[in-house]
N, C-alpha and C positions, 0 to 999 in steps of 0.2 A: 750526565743524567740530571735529575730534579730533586732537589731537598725539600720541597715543600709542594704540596696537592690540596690545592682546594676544591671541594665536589660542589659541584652547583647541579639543583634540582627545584623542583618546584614544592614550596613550604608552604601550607594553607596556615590560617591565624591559630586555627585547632590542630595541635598535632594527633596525630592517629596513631597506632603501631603500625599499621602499615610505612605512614612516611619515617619511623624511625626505623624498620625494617629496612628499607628500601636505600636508608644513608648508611646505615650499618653492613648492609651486604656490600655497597660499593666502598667502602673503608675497607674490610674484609680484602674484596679482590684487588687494591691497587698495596696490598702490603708488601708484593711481591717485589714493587720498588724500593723497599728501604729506605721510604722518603716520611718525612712527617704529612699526615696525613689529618686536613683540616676538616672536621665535619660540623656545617654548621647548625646542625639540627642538636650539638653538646651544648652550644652557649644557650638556645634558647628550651630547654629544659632545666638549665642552671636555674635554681628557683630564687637565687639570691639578684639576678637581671632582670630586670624590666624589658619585655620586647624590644623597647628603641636600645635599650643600653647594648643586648645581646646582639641588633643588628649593625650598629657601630660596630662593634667587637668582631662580626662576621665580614665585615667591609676589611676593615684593616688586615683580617685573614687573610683577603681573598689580594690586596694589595702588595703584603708579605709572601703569597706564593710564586713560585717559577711556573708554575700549569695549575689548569684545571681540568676536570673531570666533569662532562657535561651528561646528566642524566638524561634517559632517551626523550620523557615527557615533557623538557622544556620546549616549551614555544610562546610562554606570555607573562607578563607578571615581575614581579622581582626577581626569578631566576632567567627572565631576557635581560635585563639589566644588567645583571652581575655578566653572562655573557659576553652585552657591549662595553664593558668596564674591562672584562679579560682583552681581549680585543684589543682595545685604545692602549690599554699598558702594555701590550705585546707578550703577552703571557702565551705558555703552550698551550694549545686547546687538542683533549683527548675526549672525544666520546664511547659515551658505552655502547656495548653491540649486543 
C-alpha cells in the first residue's frame, strides 16, 4: 500500500469554506487507507506561513508522498502542476469519483 497521500486540488489565493470543505471531505474518505494523509490547504491556513513558505512546504508534501489524490476540478493552475510534478516523480495517481 501507500504511507503517504497527497490531495491535489484547485486552491484559489482566497481560501473559502468551501475549498477547505472540499480538502477536508477528501482527507476524510482516503482515511480508510491508514496512510498519512497530506492536505495542503493545513499549511496554508497556518497563520504563522507566509503563502510562498506554505507552498514550499506543500511541494516538499507532495514530493514526500508515494500517491496522490486528484480532485475532480483540476484542470489548470497550480493544481496541474502539482499533477505534472506527480507524474515526472512517478507517484500513484488516484482520482476522486
Amino acid at each position: 500500500m501507500f504511507s503517504n497521500i497527497y490531495i491535489i486540488g484547485k486552491i484559489p489565493d482566497t481560501l473559502s469554506v468551501t475549498v477547505q470543505k472540499k480538502f477536508a471531505d477528501a482527507e476524510k474518505s482516503l482515511e480508510r487507507f491508514n496512510s498519512y494523509i497530506y492536505n495542503p490547504v493545513t499549511s496554508l491556513l497556518e497563520g504563522s506561513l507566509s503563502r510562498e513558505e506554505a507552498i514550499k512546504r506543500n511541494l516538499c508534501g507532495l514530493m514526500n508522498a508515494n500517491a496522490v489524490y486528484v480532485l475532480n476540478e483540476v484542470n489548470s493552475g497550480e493544481a496541474n502542476l502539482e499533477v505534472l510534478m506527480a507524474v515526472k516523480l512517478n507517484k500513484l495517481i488516484l482520482h476522486e469519483f
